[in-house]
C-alpha positions in Angstrom: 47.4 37.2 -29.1 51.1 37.5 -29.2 51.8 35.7 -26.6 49.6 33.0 -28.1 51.5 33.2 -31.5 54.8 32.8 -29.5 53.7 29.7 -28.1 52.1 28.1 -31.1 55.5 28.4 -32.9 57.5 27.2 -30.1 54.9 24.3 -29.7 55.3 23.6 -33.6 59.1 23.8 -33.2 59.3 21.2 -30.4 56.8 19.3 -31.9 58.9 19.2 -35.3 61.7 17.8 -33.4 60.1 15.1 -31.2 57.1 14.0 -32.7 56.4 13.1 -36.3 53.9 16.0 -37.2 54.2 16.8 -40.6 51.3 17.0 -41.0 49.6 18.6 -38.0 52.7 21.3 -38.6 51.8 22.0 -42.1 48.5 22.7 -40.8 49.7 24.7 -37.3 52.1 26.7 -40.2 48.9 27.3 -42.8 47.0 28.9 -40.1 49.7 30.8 -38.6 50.4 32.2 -42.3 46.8 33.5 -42.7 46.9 37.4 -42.9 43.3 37.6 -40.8 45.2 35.3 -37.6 47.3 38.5 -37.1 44.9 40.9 -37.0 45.2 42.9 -33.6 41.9 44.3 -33.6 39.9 41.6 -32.1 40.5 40.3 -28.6 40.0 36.3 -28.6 40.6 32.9 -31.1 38.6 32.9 -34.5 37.1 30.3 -37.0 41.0 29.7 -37.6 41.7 28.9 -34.2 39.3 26.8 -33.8 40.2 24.4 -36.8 43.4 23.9 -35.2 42.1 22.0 -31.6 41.4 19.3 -32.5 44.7 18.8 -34.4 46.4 19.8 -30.7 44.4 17.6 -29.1 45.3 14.7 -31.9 48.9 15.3 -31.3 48.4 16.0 -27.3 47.7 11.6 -27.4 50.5 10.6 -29.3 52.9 13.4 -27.4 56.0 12.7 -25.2 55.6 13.3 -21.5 58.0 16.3 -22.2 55.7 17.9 -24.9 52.5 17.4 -22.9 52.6 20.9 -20.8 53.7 22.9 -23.8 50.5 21.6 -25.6 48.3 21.8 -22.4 49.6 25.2 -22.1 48.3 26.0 -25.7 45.0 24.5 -25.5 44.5 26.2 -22.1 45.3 29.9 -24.0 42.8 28.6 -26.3 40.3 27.8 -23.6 40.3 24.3 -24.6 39.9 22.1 -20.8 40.4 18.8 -20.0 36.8 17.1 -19.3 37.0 15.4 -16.0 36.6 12.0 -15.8 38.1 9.3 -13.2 37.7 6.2 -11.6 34.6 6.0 -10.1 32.9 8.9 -11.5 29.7 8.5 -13.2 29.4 7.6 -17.0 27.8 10.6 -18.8 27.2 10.0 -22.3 27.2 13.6 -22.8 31.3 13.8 -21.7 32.6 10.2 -22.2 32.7 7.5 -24.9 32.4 4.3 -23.6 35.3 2.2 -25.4 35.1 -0.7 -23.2 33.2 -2.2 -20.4 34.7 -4.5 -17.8 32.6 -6.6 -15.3 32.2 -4.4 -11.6 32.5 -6.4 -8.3 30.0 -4.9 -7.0 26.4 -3.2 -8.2 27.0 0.3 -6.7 29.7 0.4 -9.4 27.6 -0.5 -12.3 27.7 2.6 -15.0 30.5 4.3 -13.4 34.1 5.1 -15.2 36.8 2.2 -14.2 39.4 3.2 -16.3 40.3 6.3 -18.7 41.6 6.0 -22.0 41.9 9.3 -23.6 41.3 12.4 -21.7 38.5 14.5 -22.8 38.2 18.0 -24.0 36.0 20.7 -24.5 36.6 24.3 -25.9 34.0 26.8 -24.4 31.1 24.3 -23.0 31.3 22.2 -26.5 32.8 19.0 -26.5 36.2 18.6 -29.1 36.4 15.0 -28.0 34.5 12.9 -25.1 36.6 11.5 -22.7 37.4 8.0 -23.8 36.7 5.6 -20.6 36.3 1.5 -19.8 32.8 1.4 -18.0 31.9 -1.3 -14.9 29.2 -3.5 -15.7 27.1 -5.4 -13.0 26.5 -9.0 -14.1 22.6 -9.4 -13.7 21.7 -13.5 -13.3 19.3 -13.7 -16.3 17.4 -16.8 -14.3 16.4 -14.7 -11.4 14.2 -12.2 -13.9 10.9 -12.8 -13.5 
């Protein structure tokens, strides 16, 4: 947990300095401040911790490049993982938001993931945040239904 605590405030610091997260920080610094988040006699994140993901994942999107791995660092500590998704996967409504559809060249593309927007995550089999994706779409000629 320690090491965790040491990476959350390094996190915060580089965060401070590149990225305007007032108030994620305030937030990263209240939790951090709570007398039960030190507590060495349990193993693994709490309720507290898992308040803060989403935040992380929040800032993660509007992150530099050069703040990215510090973050995915964190949220992998936290056992927070990126949801696959890519091109050509298949849309699951379960994992991915549809934000946009664009038309497919072909039919065997229909339903399938063109483009992501947002990575996904999930923190131990829940989903934080579906993947946000642009979806193919097959044209069907409305004249040839019966």
């Amino acid at each position: 947990m320690a090491i965790l605590a040491g990476e959350l405030i390094r996190v915060i610091l580089v965060l401070t300095l590149t990225v305007s997260a007032g108030v994620l920080g305030a937030c990263l610094w209240q939790w951090w401040t709570r007398p039960e988040t030190h507590s060495h006699d349990h193993s693994g994140p709490d309720e507290s911790t898992d308040a803060v993901i989403p935040s992380l994942v929040g800032v993660y999107d509007t992150a530099g490049e050069a703040v990215r791995p510090q973050l995915r660092s964190v949220l992998g500590q936290l056992s927070v993982t990126e949801i696959p998704a890519g091109p050509g996967d298949v849309f699951d409504p379960h994992l991915h938001e549809a934000v946009a559809t664009t038309p497919a060249a072909r039919a065997d593309l229909e339903h399938r993931i063109a483009e992501i927007v947002r990575p996904g995550w999930s923190h131990r089999g829940h989903v934080v945040r579906p993947a946000q994706v642009t979806v193919w779409t097959y044209p069907t000629n409305v004249e040839e239904l019966p």
